[in-house]
N, C-alpha and C positions, 0 to 999 in steps of 0.2 A: 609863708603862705605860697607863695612862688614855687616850689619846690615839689609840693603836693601833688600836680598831675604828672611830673615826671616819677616821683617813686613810685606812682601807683602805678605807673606802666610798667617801673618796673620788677614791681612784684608779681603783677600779672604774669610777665614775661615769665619770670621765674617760678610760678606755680602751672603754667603750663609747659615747661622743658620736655614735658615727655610727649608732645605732639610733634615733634621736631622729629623728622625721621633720618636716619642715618644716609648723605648723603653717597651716588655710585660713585663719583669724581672729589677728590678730597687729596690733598698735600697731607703727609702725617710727616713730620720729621724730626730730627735730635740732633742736638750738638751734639759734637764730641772733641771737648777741649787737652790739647794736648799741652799747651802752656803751663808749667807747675805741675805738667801729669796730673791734673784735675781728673781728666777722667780716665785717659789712653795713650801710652801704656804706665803699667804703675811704677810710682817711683822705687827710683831704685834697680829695676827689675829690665835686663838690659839684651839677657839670654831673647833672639830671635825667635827660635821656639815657642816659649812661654808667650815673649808678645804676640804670634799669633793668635796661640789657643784662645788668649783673652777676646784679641778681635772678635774671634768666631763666636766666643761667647756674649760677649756684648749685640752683636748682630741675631743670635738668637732668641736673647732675650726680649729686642725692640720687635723683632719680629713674629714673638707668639702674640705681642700687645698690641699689633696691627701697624704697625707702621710700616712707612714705604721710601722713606728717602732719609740717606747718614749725612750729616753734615760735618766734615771732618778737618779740622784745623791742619793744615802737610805746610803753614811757614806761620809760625806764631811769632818771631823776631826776626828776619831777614835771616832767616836761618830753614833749614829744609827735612820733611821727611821723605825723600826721594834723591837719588843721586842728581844733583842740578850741576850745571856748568857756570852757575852766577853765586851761590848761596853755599855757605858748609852744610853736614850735618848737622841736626839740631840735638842738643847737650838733652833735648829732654826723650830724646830717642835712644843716645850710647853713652850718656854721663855726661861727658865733653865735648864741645864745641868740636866739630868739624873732624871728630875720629870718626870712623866709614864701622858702621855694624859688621861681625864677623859672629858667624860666616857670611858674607857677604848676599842682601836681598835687596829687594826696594820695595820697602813698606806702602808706598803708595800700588803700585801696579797691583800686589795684592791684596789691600784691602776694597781697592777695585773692582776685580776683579768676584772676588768673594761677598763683598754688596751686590752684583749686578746676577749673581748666581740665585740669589734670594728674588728676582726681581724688585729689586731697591735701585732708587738714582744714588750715585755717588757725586753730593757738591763739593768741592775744593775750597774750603776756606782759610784765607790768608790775610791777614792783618796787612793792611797796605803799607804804616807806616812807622810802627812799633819797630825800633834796630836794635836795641838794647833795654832787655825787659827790668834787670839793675846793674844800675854803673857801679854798686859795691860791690857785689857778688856773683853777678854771670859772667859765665864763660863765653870768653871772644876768641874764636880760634884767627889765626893769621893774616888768614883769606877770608879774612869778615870783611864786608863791602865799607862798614868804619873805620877799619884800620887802612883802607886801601885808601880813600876818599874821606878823609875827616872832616871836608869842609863842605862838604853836603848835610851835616849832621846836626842836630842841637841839642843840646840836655835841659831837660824843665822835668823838675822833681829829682825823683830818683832813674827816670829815665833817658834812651836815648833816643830822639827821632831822625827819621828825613827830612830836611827843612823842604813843604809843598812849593814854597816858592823858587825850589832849583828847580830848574828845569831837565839838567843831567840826570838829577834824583829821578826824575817823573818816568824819562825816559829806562833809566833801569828798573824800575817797579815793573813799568810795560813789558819788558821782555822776558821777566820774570815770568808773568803771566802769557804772553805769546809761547813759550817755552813749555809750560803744562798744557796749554789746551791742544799744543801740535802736538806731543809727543803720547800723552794721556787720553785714556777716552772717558773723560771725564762728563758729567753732565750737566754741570753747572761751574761757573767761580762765584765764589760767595764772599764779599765783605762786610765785616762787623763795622760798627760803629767809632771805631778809632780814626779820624781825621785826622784834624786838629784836635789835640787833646782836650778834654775836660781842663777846666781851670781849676788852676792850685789857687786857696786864699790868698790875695796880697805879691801876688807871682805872675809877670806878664809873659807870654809865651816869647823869646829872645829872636824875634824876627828882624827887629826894626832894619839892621842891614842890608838883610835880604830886600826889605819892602824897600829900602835908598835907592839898593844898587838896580832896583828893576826899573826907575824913575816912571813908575805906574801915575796916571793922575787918577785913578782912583783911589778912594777912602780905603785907607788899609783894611777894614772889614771887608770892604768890597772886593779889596785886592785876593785877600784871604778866599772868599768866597768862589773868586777866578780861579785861583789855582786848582781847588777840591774839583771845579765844573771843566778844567782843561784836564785833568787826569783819569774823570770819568769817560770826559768822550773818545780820548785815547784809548784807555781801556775795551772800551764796548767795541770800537775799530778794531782795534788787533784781533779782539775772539772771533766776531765773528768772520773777518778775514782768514782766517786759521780755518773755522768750523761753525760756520751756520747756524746748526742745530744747537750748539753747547749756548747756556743760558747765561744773564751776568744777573747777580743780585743782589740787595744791598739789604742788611740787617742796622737800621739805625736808630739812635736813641727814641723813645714811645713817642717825643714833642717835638711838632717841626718848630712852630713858635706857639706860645700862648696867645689868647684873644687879645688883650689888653697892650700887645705891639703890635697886631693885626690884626683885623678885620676877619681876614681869612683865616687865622689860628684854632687852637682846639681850646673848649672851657678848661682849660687847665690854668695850674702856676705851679710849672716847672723852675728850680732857682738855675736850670741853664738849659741849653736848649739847640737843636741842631743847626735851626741858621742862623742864629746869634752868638754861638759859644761855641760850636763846634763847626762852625760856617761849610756846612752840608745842607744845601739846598734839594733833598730830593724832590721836591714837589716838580722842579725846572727837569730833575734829568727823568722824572717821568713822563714829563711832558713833552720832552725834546724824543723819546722813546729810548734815552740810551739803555735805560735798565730794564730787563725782564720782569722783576719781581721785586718787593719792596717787605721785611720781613718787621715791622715795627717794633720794637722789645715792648710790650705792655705789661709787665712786670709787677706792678702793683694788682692788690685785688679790685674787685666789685663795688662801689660806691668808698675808693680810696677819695679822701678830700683836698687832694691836691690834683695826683692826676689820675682819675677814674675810670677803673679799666671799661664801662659800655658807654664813657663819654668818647675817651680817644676810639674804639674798635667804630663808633657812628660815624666818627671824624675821619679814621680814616679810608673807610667802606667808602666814600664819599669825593674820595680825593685817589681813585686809585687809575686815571686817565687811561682805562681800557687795559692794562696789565693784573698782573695778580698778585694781590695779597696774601701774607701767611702771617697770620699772628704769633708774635713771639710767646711762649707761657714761662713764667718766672717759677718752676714750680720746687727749686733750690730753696724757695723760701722756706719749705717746710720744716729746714732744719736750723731755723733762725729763729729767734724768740717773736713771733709772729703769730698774734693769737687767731685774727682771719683768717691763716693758712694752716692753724690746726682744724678747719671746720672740712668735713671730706666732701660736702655737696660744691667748694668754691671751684675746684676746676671744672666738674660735669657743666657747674655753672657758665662755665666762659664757653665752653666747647658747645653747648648749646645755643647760650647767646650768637654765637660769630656763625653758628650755622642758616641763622636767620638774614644776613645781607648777602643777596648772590655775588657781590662783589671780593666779598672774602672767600677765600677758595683753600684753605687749609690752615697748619698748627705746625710750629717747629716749637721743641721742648728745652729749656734751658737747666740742667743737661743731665748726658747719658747717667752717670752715678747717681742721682736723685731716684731714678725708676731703678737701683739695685735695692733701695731700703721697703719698697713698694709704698712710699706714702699715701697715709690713710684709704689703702689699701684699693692706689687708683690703677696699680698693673691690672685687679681684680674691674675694676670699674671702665675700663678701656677695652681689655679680651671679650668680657659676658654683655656689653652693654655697647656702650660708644661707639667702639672700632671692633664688634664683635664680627663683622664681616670684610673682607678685603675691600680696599677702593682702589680706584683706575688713578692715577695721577695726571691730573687736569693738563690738556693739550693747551700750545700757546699758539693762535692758530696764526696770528702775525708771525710766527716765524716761518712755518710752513703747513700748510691744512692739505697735506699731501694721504690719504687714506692707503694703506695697504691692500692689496687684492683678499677677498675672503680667504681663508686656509681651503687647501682642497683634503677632504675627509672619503678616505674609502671603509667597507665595513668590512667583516665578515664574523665569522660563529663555527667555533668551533666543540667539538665534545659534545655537542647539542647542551653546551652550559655555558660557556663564554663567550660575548656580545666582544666583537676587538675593533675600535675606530683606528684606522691611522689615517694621522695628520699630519699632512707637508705643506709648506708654501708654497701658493702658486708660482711658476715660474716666470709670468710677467711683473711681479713685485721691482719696481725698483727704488721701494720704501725698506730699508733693512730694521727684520721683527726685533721687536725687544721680547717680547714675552706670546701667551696665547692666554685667551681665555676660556675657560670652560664655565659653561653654563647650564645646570641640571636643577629643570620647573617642573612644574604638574601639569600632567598631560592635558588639563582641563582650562590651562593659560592661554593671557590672549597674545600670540608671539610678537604682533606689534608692540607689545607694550613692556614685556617683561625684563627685556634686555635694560631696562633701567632701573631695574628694581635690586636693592643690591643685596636682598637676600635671596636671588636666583643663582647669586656670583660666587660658584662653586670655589675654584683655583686660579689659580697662576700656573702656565707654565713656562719655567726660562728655559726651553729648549727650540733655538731658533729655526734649528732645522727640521724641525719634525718632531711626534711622539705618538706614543702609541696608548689607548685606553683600552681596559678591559673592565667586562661586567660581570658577575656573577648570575646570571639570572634564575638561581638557584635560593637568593638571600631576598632577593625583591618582598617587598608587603605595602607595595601603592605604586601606582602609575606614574610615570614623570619624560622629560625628556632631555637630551644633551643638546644643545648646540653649541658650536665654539668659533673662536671671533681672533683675529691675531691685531696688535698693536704693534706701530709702527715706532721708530726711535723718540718720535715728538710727540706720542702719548696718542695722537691718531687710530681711532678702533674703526677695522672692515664692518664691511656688514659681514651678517651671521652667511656661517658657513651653510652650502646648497643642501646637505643632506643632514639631518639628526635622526637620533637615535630615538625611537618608544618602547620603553621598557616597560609591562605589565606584572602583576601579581598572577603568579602560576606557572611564569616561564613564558609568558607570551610575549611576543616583540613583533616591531614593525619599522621601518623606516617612513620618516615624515619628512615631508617639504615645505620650510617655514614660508 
């Protein structure tokens, strides 16, 4: 009986999904796991070349279905897809451990580079602590940080890790990452949920020495728990020492704790859990602000009965101490014997739900391959519906609320047929553009108001320095107008540009001043 006014809210909820309007500011994003060539590039497949073309292809695809940010695994095992001075090549890039791709590229610079072309953020994700993904079978080239240092390391399962409690260990993770965000214009690091590993049955994770030799008097949980929270704040130090603007963000398991060890927990019963089994306390590095963004993996569906994807997304709308949320989508499931993820309204469904707490501010997808089968035909349901218009990628304004100057826009017309804007940066800008925006309304809007409307949100453009618009005013059949906006590197939009454009039915034109 208990239960009753919660279902009924949230059926409610769920019969009114279509009053939800498509937010202007919105995270859209997707793994892209390279570990096992899950998704990039395929196995096997080693030709430079080829692994472009695929990038490009993959970034085309995410990008007809609206999204706006790759999440790109470049160190899945202390191993690298970029030339590093700490890490080999990774075997899932050139077959073997630490042989250098020939002809010689760096897969990261240009996948960079060609995300940031689409207007996409490129996040760097790297498993913190994963060394060795199987002690039977992978390849360890010489200059593995294992073979250099074996007693940083520990085996539990079939894996190899860094023990958290060295402190050497800690320190080379850090420089790892001091290393990408100086050298990389990346704009994010992102880490997944691997800590302290998940527990194996009957299997204690091989610390104890570790926790002797530190003569901690804390409860070795506690200890555990110190280490995960020294390596965070370490991390967030180095980035932004490096670089300000670049983002740090943590994708971790859906449960910090269930209710029934805390008070504070989510209605759930997870059989393990982040700050008990995986002693990842993010609630604390939220709150201390080390992290940007906090990515929860909610992986289960809709009235799951253990842990229930609109029990945790409430729980964690609610727990998000002024930062931003991006719910993780499991949407991999489709190709598991999972009869709730054969039904095609359950993603619309989350994506609608999480559109209703301000505090959630976007969706990362788990992962890229899953949207090449188009399940239950939700590429179709994202392009024409969902994400059928572009979103702004939501500013963090604690890092900087620094706005851009408007773009300066001149006109002219030529041919007495074509209407040509060009648009430069102002030259007082000392916010560097990421993109522009173009915005084409009906003449009959009210311009205070439309700029938020995101079916006014014509384009994108990634060209920082200027571009040029041309109009037909030959093809016109209804009044409308242009104005255009530039965004600054931390998502930061100008106000609208001084002059737009009024284009008529007939060939008539005018300039307007919003």
């Amino acid at each position: 009986m208990k239960q009753r006014p919660f279902l009924f809210l949230l059926l409610f909820s769920l019969l009114t999904i279509n009053a939800v309007a498509q937010p202007k500011y919105e995270f859209r994003g997707v793994w892209i796991a390279t570990v096992n060539n899950i998704d990039w590039p395929k196995a096997g497949e080693t030709n430079p070349e080829k692994q472009k073309a695929d990038y490009i292809r993959l970034l085309d695809l995410h990008q007809r279905n609206g999204m706006n940010a790759m999440i790109v695994q470049v160190r899945p095992a202390a191993d690298a897809f970029y030339p590093s001075p700490y890490e080999p090549w990774s075997e899932w890039l050139t077959g073997t451990q630490g042989k250098a791709p020939f002809p010689a590229w760096d897969p990261m610079q240009f996948m960079i580079e060609e995300t940031h072309k689409r207007g996409m953020e490129f996040h760097a994700w790297l498993n913190p602590y994963r060394a060795v993904h199987n002690t039977a079978s992978s390849s360890i080239a010489s200059n593995h940080i294992s073979r250099i240092h074996p007693e940083w390391f520990l085996v539990y399962g079939e894996k190899k890790y860094f023990d958290p409690g060295n402190k050497e260990a800690q320190r080379f993770v850090v420089n790892v990452v001091r290393d990408i965000v100086k050298r990389y214009d990346v704009d994010a690091i992102h880490m997944d949920d691997y800590f302290y590993p998940y527990r194996i049955p009957g299997k204690e994770f091989p610390d104890f020495a570790s926790y002797t030799k530190s003569g901690s008097k804390l409860s070795k949980d506690d200890w555990r728990r110190s280490n995960c929270d020294s390596i965070i704040l370490a991390l967030s130090l180095a980035i932004k020492e490096e670089k300000k603007g670049c983002r740090f963000g943590i994708s971790p398991f859906s449960v910090w704790r269930n209710k029934d060890k805390d008070p504070e927990g989510s209605d759930s019963r997870a059989g393990q859990t982040n700050y008990d089994d995986l002693y990842a306390d993010i609630l604390l590095w939220l709150k201390k602000g080390w992290i940007d963004y906090v990515t929860p993996q909610l992986y289960l569906e809709i009235g799951h009965d253990k842990i229930a994807y609109e029990k945790l997304l409430e729980w964690w709308s609610r727990h998000s101490y002024g930062r931003h949320i991006y719910i993780g989508h499991g949407i991999y499931r489709t190709s598991e014997n999972q009869p709730k993820w054969k039904n095609p309204a359950e993603l619309p469904n989350q994506i609608s739900l999480l559109r209703r707490y301000p505090n959630v501010q976007g969706s990362i997808y788990f992962s890229s391959k899953s949207f090449e089968r188009n399940p239950n035909g939700w590429n179709d349901s994202l392009q024409n519906n969902y994400y059928k218009y572009p979103a702004l990628l939501p500013p963090m304004r604690w890092i900087d609320n620094e706005k851009p100057w408007p773009p300066i826009v001149t006109r002219s017309i030529s041919n007495d047929s074509i209407i040509q804007l060009d648009v430069k940066p102002d030259p007082r800008n000392r916010v560097e553009i990421k993109y522009y925006v173009v915005y084409q309304y009906a003449a009959d809007s009210h311009s205070e108001t439309f700029g938020n409307i995101p079916r006014y949100l014509s384009r994108l453009v990634t060209q920082p320095g200027g571009f040029q618009l041309k109009e037909a005013l030959s093809s016109n059949h209804f009044s409308y107008r242009y104005v255009i906006t530039a965004v600054g590197k931390n998502n930061n939009e100008s106000e609208m540009s001084e002059i737009a454009i009024l284009v008529q039915p007939g060939g008539k034109w005018g300039f307007y001043n919003p």
